[in-house]
PLY file of the C-alpha trace (Angstrom):
ply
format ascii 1.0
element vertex 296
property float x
property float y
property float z
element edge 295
property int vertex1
property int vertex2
end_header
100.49 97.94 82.03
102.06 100.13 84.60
100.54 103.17 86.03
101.84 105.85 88.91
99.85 107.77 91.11
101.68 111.03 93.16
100.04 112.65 95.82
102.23 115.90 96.67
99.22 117.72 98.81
99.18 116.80 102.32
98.89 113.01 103.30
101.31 112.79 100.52
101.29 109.52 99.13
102.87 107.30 96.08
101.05 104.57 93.98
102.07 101.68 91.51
99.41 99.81 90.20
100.18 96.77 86.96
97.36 95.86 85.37
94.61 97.95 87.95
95.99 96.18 91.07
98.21 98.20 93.31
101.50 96.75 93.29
103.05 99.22 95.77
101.14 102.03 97.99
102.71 104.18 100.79
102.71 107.42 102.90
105.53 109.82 102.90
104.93 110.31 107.17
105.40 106.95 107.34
109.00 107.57 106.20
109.68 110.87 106.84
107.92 110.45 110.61
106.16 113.89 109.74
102.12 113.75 110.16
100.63 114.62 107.03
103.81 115.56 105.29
103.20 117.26 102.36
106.07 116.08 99.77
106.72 111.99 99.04
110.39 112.47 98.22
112.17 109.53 100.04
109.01 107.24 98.40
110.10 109.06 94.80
113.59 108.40 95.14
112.71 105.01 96.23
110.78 103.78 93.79
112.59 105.48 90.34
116.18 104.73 91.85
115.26 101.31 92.25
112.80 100.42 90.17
112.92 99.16 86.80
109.15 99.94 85.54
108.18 101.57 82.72
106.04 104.23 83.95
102.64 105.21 81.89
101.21 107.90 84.28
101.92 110.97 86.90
100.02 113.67 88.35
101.24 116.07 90.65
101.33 119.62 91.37
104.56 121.24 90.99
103.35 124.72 92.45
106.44 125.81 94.70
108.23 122.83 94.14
110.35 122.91 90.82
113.22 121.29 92.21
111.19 118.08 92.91
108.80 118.12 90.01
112.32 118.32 87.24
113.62 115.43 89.42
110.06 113.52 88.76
110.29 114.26 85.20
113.81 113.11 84.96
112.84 109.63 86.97
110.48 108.88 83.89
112.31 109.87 80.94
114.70 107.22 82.33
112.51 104.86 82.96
110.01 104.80 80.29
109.75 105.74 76.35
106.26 106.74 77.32
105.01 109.43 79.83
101.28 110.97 80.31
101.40 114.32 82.34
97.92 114.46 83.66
96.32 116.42 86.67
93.11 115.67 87.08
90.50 116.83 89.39
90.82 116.12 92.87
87.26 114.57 93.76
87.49 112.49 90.45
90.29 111.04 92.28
88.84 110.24 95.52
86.10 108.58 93.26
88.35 106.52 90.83
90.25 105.14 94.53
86.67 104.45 96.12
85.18 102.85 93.16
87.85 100.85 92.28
88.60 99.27 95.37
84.93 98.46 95.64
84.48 96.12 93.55
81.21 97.04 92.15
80.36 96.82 88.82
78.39 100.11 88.91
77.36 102.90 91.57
76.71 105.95 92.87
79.86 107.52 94.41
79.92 110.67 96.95
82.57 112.74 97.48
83.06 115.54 100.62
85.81 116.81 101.94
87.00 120.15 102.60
88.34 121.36 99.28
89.37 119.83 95.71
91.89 121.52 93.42
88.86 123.24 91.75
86.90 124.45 94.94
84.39 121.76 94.48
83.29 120.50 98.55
80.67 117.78 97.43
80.31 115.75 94.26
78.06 112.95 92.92
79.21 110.63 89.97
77.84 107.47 88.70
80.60 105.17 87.35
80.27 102.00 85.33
83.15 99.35 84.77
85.08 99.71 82.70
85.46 103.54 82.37
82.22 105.25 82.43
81.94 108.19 84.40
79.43 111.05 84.67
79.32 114.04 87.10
75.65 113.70 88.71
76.31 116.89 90.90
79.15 119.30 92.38
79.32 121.90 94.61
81.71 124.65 95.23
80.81 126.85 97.81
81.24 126.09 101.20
80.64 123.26 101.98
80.34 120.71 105.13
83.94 119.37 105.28
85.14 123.08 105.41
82.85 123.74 108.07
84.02 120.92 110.10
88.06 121.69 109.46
87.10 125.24 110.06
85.87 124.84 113.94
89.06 122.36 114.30
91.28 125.25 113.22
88.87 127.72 115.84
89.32 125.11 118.57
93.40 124.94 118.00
93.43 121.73 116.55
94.40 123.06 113.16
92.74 122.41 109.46
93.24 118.38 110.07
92.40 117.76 113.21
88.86 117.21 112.84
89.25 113.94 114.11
89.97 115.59 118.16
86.71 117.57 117.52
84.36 114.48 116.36
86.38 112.63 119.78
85.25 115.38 121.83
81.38 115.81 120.48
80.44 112.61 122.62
81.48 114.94 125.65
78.77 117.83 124.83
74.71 118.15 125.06
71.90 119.89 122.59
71.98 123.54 123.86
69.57 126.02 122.30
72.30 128.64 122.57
74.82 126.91 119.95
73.95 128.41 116.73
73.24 125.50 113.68
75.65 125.37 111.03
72.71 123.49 108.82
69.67 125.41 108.01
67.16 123.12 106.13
69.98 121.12 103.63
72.10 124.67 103.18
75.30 125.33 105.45
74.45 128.08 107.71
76.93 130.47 105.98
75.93 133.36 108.13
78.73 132.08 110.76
81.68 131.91 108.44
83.72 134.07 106.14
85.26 132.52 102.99
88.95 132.97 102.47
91.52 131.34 100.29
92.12 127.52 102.07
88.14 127.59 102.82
86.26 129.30 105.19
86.71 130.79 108.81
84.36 130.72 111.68
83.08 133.81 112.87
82.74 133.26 117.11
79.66 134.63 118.93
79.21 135.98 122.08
77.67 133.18 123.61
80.98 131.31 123.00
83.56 131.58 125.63
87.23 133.15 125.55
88.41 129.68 126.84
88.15 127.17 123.91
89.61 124.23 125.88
88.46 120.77 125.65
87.13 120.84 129.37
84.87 123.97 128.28
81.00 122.60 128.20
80.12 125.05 126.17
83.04 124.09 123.69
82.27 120.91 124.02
78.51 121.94 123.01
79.59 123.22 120.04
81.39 119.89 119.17
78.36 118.22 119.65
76.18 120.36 117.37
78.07 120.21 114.84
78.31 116.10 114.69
74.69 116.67 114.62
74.71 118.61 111.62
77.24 117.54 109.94
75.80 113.92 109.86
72.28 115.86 109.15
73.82 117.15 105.90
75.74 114.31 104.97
72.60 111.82 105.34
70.29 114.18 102.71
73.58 114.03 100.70
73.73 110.90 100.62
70.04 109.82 100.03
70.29 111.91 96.88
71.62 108.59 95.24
69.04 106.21 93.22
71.78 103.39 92.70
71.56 100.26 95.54
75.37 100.42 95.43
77.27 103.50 96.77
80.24 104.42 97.49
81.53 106.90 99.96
84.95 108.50 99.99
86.67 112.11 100.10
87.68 113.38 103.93
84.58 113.09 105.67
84.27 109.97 104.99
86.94 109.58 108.05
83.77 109.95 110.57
83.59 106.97 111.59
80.95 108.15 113.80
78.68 109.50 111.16
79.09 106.12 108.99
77.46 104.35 111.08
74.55 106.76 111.34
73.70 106.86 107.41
73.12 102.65 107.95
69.98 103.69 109.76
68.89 105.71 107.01
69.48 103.99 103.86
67.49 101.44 102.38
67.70 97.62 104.13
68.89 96.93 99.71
71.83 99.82 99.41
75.56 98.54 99.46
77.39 100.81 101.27
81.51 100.94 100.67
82.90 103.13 102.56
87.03 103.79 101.57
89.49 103.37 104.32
92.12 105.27 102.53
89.72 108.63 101.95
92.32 111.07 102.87
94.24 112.91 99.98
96.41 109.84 100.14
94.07 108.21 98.63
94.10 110.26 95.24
97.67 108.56 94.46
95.63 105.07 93.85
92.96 106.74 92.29
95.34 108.02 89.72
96.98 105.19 89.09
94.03 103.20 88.56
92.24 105.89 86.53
95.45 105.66 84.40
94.94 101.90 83.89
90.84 101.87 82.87
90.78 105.27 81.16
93.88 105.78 79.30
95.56 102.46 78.33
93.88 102.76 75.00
0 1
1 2
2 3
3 4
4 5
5 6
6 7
7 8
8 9
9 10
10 11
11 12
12 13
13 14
14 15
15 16
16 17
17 18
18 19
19 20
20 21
21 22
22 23
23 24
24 25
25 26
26 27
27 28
28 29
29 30
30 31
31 32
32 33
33 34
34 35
35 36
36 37
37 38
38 39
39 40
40 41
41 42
42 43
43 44
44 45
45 46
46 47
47 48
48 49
49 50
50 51
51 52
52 53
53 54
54 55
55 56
56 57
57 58
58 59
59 60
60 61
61 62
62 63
63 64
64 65
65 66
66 67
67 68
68 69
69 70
70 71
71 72
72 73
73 74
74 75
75 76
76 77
77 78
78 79
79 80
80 81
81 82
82 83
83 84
84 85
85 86
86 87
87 88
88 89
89 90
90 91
91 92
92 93
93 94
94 95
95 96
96 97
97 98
98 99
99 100
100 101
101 102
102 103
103 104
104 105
105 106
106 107
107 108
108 109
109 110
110 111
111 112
112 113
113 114
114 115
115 116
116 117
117 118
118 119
119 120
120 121
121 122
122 123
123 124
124 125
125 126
126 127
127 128
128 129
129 130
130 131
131 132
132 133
133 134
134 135
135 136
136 137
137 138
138 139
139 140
140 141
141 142
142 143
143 144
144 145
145 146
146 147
147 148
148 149
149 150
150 151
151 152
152 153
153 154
154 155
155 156
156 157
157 158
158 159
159 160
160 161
161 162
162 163
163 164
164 165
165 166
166 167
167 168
168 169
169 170
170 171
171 172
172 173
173 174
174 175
175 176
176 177
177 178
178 179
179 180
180 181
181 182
182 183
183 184
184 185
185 186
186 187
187 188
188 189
189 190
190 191
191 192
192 193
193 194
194 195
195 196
196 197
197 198
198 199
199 200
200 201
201 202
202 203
203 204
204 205
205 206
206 207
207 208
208 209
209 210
210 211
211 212
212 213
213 214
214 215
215 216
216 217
217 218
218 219
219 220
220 221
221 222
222 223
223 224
224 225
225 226
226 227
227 228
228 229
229 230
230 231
231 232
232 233
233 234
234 235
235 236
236 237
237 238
238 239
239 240
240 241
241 242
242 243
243 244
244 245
245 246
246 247
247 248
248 249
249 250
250 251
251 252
252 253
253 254
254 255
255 256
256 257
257 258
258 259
259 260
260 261
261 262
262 263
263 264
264 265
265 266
266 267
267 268
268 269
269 270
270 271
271 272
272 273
273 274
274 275
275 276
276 277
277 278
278 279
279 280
280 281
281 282
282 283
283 284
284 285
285 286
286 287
287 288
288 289
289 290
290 291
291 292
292 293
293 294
294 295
């Protein structure tokens, strides 16, 4: 069986999996030389001009982009007597790619990042091989990924650059006048307003006018919230009562804070952590959702 992940959000991204095992996985930016690049068109054209698969699966979202989502449609009718139409939810995603590529026969599998399709920020699921799969917890208010993407966009590094701002966090101290974003195991929502993409830090008067990396102060604020962030993140974490987990979803990109949660977890946990836990990685989740969950 042949399944097809699409990834048109940012880190776009294009799957083909036979039988479960990825046959064919790549990034549009690594075509289209654009970082993060939204829409996997030269990978589309690619694959269904070329290709002679019969495809069994798609999801994408064709908000603002008709042109490209008839073409899709087109690509399969040709190709196949049989097409599924699915969009599923995007932390069930990040979970399906994490869990898959595992290799465990069951766990516990976290999700964070900054936002899903359905405003959930944090999920919990326990999956069991085959294709069992139940929602243990979700949240969908702010949540710690947001918070972290939020203080990258403050510090001019935009929504996906929170990779400069756990780089620079190193470079700063503890300084009692750097408010915490983590009260307790609740974000510290006091210091951000909620808008339509996620949430927006509110600056205080403690914090300078210059936000440049050479700023102590701004390099405080770095710091703190590494601190916090791998605060919440551990409690998240310890929630699960399964020996094997599984970490994916954006924030599981600090690298920094990964290594932190081995000093917390039980000497018995198995800890996978998914090296493809950007939104690129939904396009294998798909496509191996596709194969365990729908081939009957």
């Amino acid at each position: 069986m042949e399944t097809v992940g699409i990834n048109m959000t940012h880190d776009a991204s294009f799957c083909h999996c036979v039988d479960g095992k990825i046959d064919l996985f790549i990034e549009e930016e690594r075509l289209s030389r654009r970082k993060h690049d939204h829409t996997p068109l030269r990978t589309i054209i690619e694959y269904f001009e070329n290709s002679h698969a019969g495809v069994t699966g798609l999801e994408y979202d064709d908000v603002g982009l008709p042109e490209l989502s008839a073409y899709i449609e087109l690509a399969l009718k040709k190709k196949s007597n049989v097409v599924v139409d699915l969009y599923k939810e995007h932390h069930l995603l990040h979970a399906m790619c994490g869990f898959y590529n595992s290799e465990f026969e069951e766990a516990d599998v976290v999700v964070v990042d900054g936002m899903g399709n359905n405003s959930e920020v944090a999920s919990r699921f326990r999956v069991t091989r085959p294709s069992s799969i139940k929602l243990l917890e979700k949240h969908i208010d702010i949540g710690i990924g947001m918070v972290y993407s939020s203080i990258s966009e403050y510090l001019g590094f935009g929504q996906l650059g929170s990779g400069k701002v756990m780089g620079l966090a190193p470079y700063g101290k503890e300084d009692p006048e750097i408010k915490p974003f983590v009260i307790g195991d609740k974000i510290n929502s006091n210091l951000f307003n909620r808008v339509k993409e996620g949430a927006k830090f509110i600056p205080y008067d403690y914090l300078p006018e210059d936000r440049s990396i050479d700023n102590q102060r701004i390099r405080n604020l770095c710091y703190r919230l590494q601190k916090d962030f791998e605060k919440w993140m551990t409690n998240f974490i310890l929630k699960c009562d399964h020996k094997n987990i599984v970490l994916t979803g954006g924030c599981a990109l600090n690298c920094v804070a990964n290594y932190e949660y081995l000093k917390h977890l039980p000497k018995d946990v198995n800890l996978y952590i998914e090296p493809v836990s950007n939104d690129a990685g939904t396009a294998i989740g798909l496509a191996k959702y596709l194969y365990y969950h729908e081939r009957n």
